[in-house]
Phi, psi and omega in degrees: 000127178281179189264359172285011164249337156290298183306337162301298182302327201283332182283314191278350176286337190276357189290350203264172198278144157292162167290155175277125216238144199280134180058045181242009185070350154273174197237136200261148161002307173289316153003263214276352193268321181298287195297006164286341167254023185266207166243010196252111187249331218300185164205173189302319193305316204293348209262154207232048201314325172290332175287352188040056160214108189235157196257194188263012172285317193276346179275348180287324206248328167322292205315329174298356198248300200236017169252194169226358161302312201278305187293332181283349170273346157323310219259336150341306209277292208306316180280338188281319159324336176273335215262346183287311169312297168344297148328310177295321184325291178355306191284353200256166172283149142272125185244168213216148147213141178243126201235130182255129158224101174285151179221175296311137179302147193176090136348118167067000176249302151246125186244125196273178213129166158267166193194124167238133187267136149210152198228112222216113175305169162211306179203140167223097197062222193248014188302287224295312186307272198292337185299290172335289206299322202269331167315297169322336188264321179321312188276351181257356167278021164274326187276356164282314159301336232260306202285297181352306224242345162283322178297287177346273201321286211295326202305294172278002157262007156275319221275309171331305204276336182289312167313297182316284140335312174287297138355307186272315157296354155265006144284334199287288189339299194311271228288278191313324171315316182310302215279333178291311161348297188293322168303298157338294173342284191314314193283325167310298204288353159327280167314316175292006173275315179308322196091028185265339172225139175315176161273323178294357180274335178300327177308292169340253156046274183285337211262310186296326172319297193299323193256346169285292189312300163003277198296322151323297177309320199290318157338272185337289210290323189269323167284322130341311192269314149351285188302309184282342172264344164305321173289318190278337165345267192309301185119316178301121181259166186096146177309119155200167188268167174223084198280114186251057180252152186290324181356298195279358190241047130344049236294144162295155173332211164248327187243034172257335161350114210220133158269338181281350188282297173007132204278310179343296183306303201299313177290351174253319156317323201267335177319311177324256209294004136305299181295343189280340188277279182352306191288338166309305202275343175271306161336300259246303199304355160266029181222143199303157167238121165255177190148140199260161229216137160202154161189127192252090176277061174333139171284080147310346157240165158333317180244012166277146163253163162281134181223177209173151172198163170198144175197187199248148202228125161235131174236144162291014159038104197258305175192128192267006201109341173101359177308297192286333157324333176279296181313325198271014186265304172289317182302314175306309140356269173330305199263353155267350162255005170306269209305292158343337154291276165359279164327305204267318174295317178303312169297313185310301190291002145308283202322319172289333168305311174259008157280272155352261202295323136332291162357292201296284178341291228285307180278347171302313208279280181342280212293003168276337175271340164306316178271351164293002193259308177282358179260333183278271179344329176286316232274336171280001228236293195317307181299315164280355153291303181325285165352288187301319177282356148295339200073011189265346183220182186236158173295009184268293160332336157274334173281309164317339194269344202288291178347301209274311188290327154292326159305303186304294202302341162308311164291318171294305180311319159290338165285321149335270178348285170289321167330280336183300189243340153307302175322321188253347190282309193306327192291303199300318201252000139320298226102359187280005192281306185222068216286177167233148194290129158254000000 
């Protein structure tokens, strides 16, 4: 072996990428390479571990540091990366050594030794060529699939963190409902002692107090069950708050709108052009395999010679059985269903695009019509206190208006909501989260 061929080996064993290693607070290389082109800048460095209030950039870049979804789609990029090194071998020789011991020994008929072989490719089909090439294509749709499933991920971790927020502001209401609620209560049966209100309005009354505590437990509880799944999202334990605001995830114009940024588009092209390598490579199996041939046997006895040989080896491939006709029938196959994939993912992602942005309008337009619904609904609830202190209205009117007024703000906060993961589905299925580079 010469030494730019030791040195070969030596380079690609020393080539490989680490694993991602989980809680070490950093951000690893596979990473840090997608989110230099994101829309996403924080970094671990940048997070404020001690305030226990996080936005959804920082619970996206914590979960990468703690969780294992994300490292088990890593280790993918990282094996398609072995596979790459791998291909080269293909160009370097093989070298072989064989050592023979025959039994019962019989002079002149097998004579045991050792022996060494090499074997140095020049061509064989098309392996060595198209092998190289379609590693290289693994790998970069691994880092496609790679941007894909950080879009996904970071997604359901806004739609968490936005729930969670929504669920903890619709307790808070709840919990004031609860407590004016109770307050009213204490003034009906005030008055029904007086003889100023009936006994059935305390029933009421009480019966809506019963159904706000419902609604509180239930809120709570639902608010819970967020927060533990949002923690397994992430990796973050512990009490902590969530300012779940959208800003940065601001959906682009209509007509900057793009699908090819998209990771999705991008992995069914380049799979497109895997098969197309594929179909090279079926192609191939009718071209000659050259290579140089050598072997060398020392005289280990007395009555051993030493002997050796080397040459140039062509062998021509005359009729396989009807196989490589076949293999290039399937490698064709394949890449007609590539492209048809292809196709069907791209009209998916039209649709989703304008689904998306409809969406977004819609839920915009809603939360705008809500909260004139909960700013009016305040202005009665406050106008029928007014009321009241006039004598012009009775506290069951007040209470129907607090009712009214809790329902909005309740609607509103969901319209908050949906505004909110509309904003951000529409940024995603632009292509703007994580786009790839055309």
């Amino acid at each position: 072996m010469t030494r730019a061929a030791v040195f070969s080996v030596l380079l690609l064993s020393a080539c490989r990428s680490a694993p991602v290693t989980l809680s070490d607070n950093s951000i690893e290389p596979v990473y840090e390479q997608i989110l230099r082109d994101s829309v996403v800048k924080k970094r671990i460095a940048d997070i404020d571990l001690r305030q226990n209030r996080f936005s959804i950039e920082d619970l996206f870049i914590l979960s990468l540091d703690r969780t294992e979804r994300m490292a088990i789609a890593a280790e993918k990029g990282f094996s398609a990366e072995a596979k790459v090194r791998r291909s080269y071998g293909a160009w370097l020789p093989r070298l072989a050594l064989t050592a023979t011991q025959y039994a019962p020994v019989s002079p002149g008929f097998a004579v045991p030794g050792i022996r060494f072989t090499a074997r140095q490719n020049i061509m064989t089909g098309l392996t060595e060529y198209t092998g190289i090439v379609g590693a290289r294509l693994e790998r970069v749709a691994e880092e496609q699939g790679l941007r894909a499933e950080l879009a996904a991920h970071l997604l359901n971790i806004a739609d968490a963190a936005l729930q969670l927020q929504l669920y903890s502001l619709l307790a808070e209401q709840t919990a004031d409902a609860v407590r004016l609620t109770e307050s009213n209560l204490s003034e009906i049966r005030r008055r029904v002692a007086i003889g100023r209100n009936k006994r059935g309005d305390a029933l009421k009354a009480e019966a809506r107090l019963r159904q706000k505590q419902a609604d509180l437990l239930a809120a709570e509880e639902r608010q819970a069950q967020i927060r533990r799944y949002l923690q397994f999202l992430t990796g973050v334990e512990g009490a902590f708050a969530v300012d779940a605001a959208t800003d940065a995830f601001t959906a682009s114009d209509k007509a900057t709108a793009d699908i090819s940024r998209r990771a999705d588009i991008a992995l069914g092209r380049t799979l497109v052009d895997i098969r197309k390598n594929e179909l090279d490579a079926a192609f191939g199996g009718h071209l000659p395999n050259i290579y140089l041939d050598g072997s060398y046997r020392p005289a280990l006895e007395s009555n051993q010679q030493t002997s050796y040989f080397g040459g140039v080896v062509a062998e021509l491939p005359l009729f396989q059985g009807g196989q490589t006709t076949e293999n290039q029938n399937m490698a064709k196959s394949r890449l007609r269903q590539a492209e048809l994939e292809l196709r069907q993912a791209e009209r998916k992602a039209r649709v989703e695009l304008d689904d998306a942005r409809d969406a977004f309008e819609k839920a915009r337009a809603e939360r705008e019509a809500y909260t004139a619904s909960a700013e009016a609904a305040e202005k009665n609830y406050r106008a029928q206190l007014s009321d009241l202190r006039l004598s012009l209205a009775t506290i069951l009117d007040v209470i129907q208006a607090l009712e009214d007024l809790q329902q909005a703000r309740a609607s509103r906060a969901s319209a908050e909501y949906r505004e909110a993961i509309a904003r951000i589905r529409y940024y995603v299925a632009a292509g703007n989260l994580f786009p790839v580079k055309n």
